[in-house]
C-alpha positions as CSV (number, residue, x, y, z in Angstrom):
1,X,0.6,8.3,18.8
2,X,-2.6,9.3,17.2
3,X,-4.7,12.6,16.3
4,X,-6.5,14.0,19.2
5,X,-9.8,13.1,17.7
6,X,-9.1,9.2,17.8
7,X,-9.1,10.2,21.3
8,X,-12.6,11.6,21.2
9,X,-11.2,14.9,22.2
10,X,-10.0,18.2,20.9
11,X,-6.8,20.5,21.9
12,X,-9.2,22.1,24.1
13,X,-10.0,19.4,25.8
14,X,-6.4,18.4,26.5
15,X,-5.5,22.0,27.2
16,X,-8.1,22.0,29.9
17,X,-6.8,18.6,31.0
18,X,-3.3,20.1,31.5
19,X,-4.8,22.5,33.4
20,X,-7.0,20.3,35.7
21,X,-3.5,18.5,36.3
22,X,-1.5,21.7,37.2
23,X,-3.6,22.5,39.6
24,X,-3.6,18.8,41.3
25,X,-5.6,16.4,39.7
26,X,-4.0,12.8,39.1
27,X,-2.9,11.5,35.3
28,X,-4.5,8.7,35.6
29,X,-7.8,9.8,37.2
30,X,-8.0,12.6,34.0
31,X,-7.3,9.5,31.4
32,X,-10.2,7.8,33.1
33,X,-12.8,10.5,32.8
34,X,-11.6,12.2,29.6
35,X,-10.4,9.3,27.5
36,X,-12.3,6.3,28.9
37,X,-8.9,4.4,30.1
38,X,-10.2,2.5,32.9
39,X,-6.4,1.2,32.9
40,X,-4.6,4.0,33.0
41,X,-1.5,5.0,34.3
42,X,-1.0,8.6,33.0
43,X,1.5,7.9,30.8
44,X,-1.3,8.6,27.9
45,X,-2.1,12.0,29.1
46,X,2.0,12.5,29.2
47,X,2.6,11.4,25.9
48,X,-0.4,13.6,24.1
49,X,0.8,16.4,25.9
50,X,4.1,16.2,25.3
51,X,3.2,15.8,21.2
52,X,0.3,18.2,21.3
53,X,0.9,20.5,23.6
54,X,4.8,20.9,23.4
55,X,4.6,20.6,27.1
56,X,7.0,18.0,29.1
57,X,5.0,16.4,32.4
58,X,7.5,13.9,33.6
59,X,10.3,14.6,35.4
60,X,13.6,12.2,35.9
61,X,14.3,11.1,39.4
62,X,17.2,12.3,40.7
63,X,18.5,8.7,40.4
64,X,18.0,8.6,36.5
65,X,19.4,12.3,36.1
66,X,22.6,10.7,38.4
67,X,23.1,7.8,36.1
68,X,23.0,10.0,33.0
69,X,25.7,12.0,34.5
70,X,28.2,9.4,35.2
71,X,27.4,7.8,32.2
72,X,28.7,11.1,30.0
73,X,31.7,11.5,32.8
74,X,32.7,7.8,32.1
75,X,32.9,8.3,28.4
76,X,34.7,11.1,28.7
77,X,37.1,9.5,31.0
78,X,37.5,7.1,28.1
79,X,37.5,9.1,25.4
80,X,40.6,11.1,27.7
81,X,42.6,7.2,28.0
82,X,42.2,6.9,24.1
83,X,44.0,9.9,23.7
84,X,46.8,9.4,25.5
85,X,47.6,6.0,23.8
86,X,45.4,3.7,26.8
87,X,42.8,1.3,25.6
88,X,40.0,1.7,28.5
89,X,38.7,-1.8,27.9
90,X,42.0,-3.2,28.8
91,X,42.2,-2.2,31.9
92,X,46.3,-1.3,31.7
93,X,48.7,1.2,30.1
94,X,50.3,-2.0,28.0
95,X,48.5,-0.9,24.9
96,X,49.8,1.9,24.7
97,X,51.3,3.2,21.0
């Protein structure tokens, strides 16, 4: 990520362009007119923000926030096996020591 002014703007700028989004304007149409991204998808505005602003715009669907959770409960399942003697990748309690 670079400095603001590679970007042909100041934290200003962005600030106002935080704003402009709060109050309903699209990412990608603020990219457009700000920073001259014809291809934008907002994820610029999201990452500048998020350095230069301190300010996180993206939120996890409840799908990725789901995963995550059953991702930490699995390894904690496994880390509960090891310590009661079970390998978890073998699939049985015949490993046990």
């Amino acid at each position: 990520m670079g400095e603001l002014s590679d970007y042909g703007i100041t934290r200003e700028v962005l600030q106002e362009m935080y704003d402009l989004w709060c109050h309903g304007a699209k990412k990608s149409d603020l990219e457009r007119r700000y920073l001259d991204k014809p291809e934008s998808h907002g994820k610029l505005f999201s990452s500048l923000v998020r350095e230069h602003l301190g300010i996180e715009t993206e939120r996890k669907s409840h799908l990725t926030a789901e995963r995550d959770e059953l991702v930490r409960e699995v390894a904690r399942l496994k880390a509960l096996l090891r310590q009661h003697g079970i390998d978890p990748a073998s699939g049985s309690d015949r490993d046990r020591v």
